[in-house]
N, C-alpha and C positions, 0 to 999 in steps of 0.2 A: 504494500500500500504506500501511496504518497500524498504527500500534505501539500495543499493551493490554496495559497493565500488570496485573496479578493481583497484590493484597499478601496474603504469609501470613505469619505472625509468623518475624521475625527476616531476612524475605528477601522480595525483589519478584521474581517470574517473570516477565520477560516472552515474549509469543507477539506474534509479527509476524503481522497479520489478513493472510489471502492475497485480500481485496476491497479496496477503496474504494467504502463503501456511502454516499459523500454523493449518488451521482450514477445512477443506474438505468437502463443502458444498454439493453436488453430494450424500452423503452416504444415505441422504433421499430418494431420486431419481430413484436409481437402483433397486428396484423390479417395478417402475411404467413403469420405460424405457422397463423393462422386461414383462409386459404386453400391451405393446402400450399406455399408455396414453399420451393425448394431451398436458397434465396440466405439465406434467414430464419432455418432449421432450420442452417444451417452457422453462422453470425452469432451465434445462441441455442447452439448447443453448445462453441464456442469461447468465449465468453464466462463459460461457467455450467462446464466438465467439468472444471475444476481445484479449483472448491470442491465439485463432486460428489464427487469421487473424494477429496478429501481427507476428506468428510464420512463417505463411505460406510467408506474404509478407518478410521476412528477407533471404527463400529461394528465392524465384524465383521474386523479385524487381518488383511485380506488383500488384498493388492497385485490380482490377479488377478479375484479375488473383488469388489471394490468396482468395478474397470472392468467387469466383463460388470455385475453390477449399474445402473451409469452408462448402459450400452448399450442394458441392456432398458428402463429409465425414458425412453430417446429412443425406443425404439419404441411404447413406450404413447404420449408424446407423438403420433408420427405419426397414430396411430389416433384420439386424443382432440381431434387439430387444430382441428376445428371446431367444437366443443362450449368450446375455452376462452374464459372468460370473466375481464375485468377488463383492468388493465393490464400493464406487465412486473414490480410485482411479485408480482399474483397468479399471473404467470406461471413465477416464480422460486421461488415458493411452492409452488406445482402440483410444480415436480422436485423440490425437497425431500421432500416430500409422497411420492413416488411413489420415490424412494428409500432413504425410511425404511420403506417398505412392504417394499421387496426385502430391506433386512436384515434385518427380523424374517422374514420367509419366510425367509432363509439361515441363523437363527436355526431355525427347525424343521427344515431342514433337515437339519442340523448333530445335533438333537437325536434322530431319527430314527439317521440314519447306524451305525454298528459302531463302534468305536471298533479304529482298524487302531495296532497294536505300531509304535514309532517305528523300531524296527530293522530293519524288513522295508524302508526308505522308502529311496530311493537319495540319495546326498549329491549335493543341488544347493544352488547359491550362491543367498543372497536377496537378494532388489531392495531397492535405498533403497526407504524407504514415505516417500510423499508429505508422512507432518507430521514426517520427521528433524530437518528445518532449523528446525523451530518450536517441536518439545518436547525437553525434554532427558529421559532413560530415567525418573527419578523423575516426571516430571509424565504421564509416557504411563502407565507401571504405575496411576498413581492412578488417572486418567481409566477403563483396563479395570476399574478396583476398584468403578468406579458400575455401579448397575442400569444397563439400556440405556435406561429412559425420563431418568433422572440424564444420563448419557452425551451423549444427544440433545442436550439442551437446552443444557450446556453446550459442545458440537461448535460449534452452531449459531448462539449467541452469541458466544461468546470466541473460533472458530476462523472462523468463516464470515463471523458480524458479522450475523446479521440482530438486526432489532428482535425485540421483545417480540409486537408483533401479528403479525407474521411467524412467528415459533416456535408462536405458539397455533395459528398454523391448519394449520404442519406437522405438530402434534402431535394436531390437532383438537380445541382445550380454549377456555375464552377467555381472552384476555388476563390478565387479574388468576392462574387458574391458572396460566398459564404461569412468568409471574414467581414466582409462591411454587413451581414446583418447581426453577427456575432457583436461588431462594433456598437449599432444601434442597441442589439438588446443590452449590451452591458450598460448604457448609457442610462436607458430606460432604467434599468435593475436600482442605479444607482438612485436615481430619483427617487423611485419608489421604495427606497431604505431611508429619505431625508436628505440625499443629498444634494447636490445642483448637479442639472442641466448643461 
């Protein structure tokens, strides 16, 4: 794991990255994915379902929600297995990719749906969400304060750790945009922690 500092005036955030992206464990991986193996696809999901599901819960704020999301992205993998191309981090890139896809679908979803009276809802207790230990309540409210493409880019940077060329092609933009929306959301983020514009 590695520590990323975030300065906003008057105060340094820090979020502990839940990767260590100096090293790219997947690159063994990517011809077994590519033949179906079972050995592969277990290797690839334990390695990857924790920054999934932290990724996915950051978009759409539901514990539940982000896991079945995580779940359907390894069944498209299954079915995609032999069509992937590159190495493990195009590989890394691809569930990103196919995860940010499932929250904007839960995003129509969502937007579809009735809106049901919160007191008709029976009291259940909620689950620690996966980023407790890494944001403290001010820095998560900010993050849901970003558009979801703001959201993204910042998750996926600052929480995930990928690179710049990594986010473009999750995001399908190139590189140079990725960074200047990267730029704007940090910008925004910052505001909406207090600080200036």
């Amino acid at each position: 794991m590695s520590t990323l500092a975030l300065t906003f005036p008057a105060e340094v955030v820090w979020i502990t990255r839940l990767t260590d992206t100096t090293v790219n464990p997947l690159d063994g991986y990517v011809e077994g994915i590519r033949n179906r193996s079972d050995e592969a696809f277990r290797a690839v999901y334990h390695a990857t379902v924790d920054d999934l599901v932290s990724f996915a819960f950051g978009m759409v704020s539901d514990r539940r929600t982000a896991e079945d999301i995580v779940q359907q992205s390894f069944v498209e993998l299954v079915k995609a297995a032999p069509k992937i191309k590159g190495n493990g981090t195009a590989l890394r890139a691809w569930l990103f990719k196919s995860v940010r896809y499932g929250c904007l679908d839960e995003y129509r979803r969502r937007a579809r749906r009735p809106e049901i009276p919160h007191d008709d809802l029976p009291e259940t207790p909620i689950e620690q969400d996966p980023l407790a230990d890494h944001l403290g309540p001010d820095l998560e409210n900010a993050l849901l304060s970003l558009s979801k493409r703001h959201r993204t880019v910042v998750l996926l940077r600052h929480v995930v750790g990928l690179n710049g060329e990594e986010i473009a092609t999750v995001i399908g933009t190139s590189r140079r945009a990725a960074y200047a929306a990267l730029g704007r959301a940090e910008t925004r983020l910052r505001a909406a922690l207090g600080g200036e514009e």
